[in-house]
C-alpha positions in Angstrom: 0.0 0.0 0.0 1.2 3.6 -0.6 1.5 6.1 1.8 -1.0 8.7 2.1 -0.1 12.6 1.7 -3.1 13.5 4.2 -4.0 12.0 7.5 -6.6 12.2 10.1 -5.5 12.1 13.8 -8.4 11.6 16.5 -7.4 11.9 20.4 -8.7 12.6 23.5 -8.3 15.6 25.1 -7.4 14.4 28.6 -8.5 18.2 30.3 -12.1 18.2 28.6 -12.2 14.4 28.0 -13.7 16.2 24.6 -12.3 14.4 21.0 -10.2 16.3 19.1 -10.3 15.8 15.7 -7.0 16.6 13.1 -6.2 16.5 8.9 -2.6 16.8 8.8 -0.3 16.5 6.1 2.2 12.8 6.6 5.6 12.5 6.3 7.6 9.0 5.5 10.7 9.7 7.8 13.6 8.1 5.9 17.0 9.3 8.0 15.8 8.0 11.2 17.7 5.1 12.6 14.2 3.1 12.7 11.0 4.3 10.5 9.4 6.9 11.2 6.4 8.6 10.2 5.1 12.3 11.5 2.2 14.2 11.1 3.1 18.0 10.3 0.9 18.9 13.2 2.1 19.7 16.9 -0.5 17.7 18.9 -1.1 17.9 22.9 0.9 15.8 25.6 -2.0 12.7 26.1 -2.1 12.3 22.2 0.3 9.4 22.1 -0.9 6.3 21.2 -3.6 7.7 19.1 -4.4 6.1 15.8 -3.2 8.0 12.6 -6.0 7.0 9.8 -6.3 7.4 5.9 -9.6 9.0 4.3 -11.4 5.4 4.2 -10.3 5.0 8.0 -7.1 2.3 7.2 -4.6 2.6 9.7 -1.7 4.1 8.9 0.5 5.2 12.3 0.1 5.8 15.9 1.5 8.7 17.5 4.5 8.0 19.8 6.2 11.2 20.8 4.1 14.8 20.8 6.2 17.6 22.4 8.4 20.7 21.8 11.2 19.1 20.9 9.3 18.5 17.7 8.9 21.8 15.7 4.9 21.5 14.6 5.2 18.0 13.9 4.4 14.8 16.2 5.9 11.0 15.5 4.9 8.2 14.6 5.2 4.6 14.3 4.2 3.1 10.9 1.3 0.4 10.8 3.8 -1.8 9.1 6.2 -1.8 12.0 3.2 -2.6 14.4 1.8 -5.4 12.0 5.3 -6.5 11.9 5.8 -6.5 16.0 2.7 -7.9 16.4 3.3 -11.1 13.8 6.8 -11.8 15.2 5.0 -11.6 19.0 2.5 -14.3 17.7 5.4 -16.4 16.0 7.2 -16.4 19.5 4.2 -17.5 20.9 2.8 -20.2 19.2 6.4 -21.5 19.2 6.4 -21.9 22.8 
C-alpha cells in the first residue's frame, strides 16, 4: 500500500475528555535510525498512542512522541512496524 499525503489524527483531550479531531499532512521519515512517520501537526501531551487513519479509516500510524522538541510536527510509528511487531509476537508465541 502507498502512503497517504493526508492523515486524520483523533485523540482525547485528557482536560475536557472532549475528542479532538486533526487532517494533517504525513511525512515518510527516511534518516531516522528506525522508520518513522510524522504528522506536520504539533499535537497535545495525552495524544500518544492515538491512531493515525487514511480518508477510508485504514490505519496508517500511531502517534508515539508529541512535544516541543518536535517543531509543529508529532511521530509516529508506521502500521507496518506494528503489523510487523505484532506477527513476530505471535510467531514467538505459538512457538512456545
Amino acid at each position: 500500500d502507498s502512503i497517504p499525503e493526508y492523515v486524520r489524527v483523533n485523540y482525547l483531550d485528557p482536560q475536557t475528555g472532549n475528542t479532538i479531531k486533526v487532517s494533517s499532512k504525513y511525512f515518510n521519515i527516511v534518516q531516522a535510525p528506525i522508520e518513522l512517520g510524522a504528522v506536520g501537526h504539533k499535537l497535545i501531551q495525552g495524544a500518544s498512542g492515538s491512531a493515525v487513519t487514511d480518508i477510508r479509516d485504514k490505519l496508517v500510524a500511531m502517534v508515539s512522541s508529541c512535544g516541543d522538541a518536535y517543531d509543529n510536527m508529532s511521530l509516529c510509528i508506521p502500521a507496518a512496524t506494528i503489523h510487523h511487531i505484532i506477527d513476530n509476537y505471535d510467531e514467538s508465541t505459538n512457538s512456545k
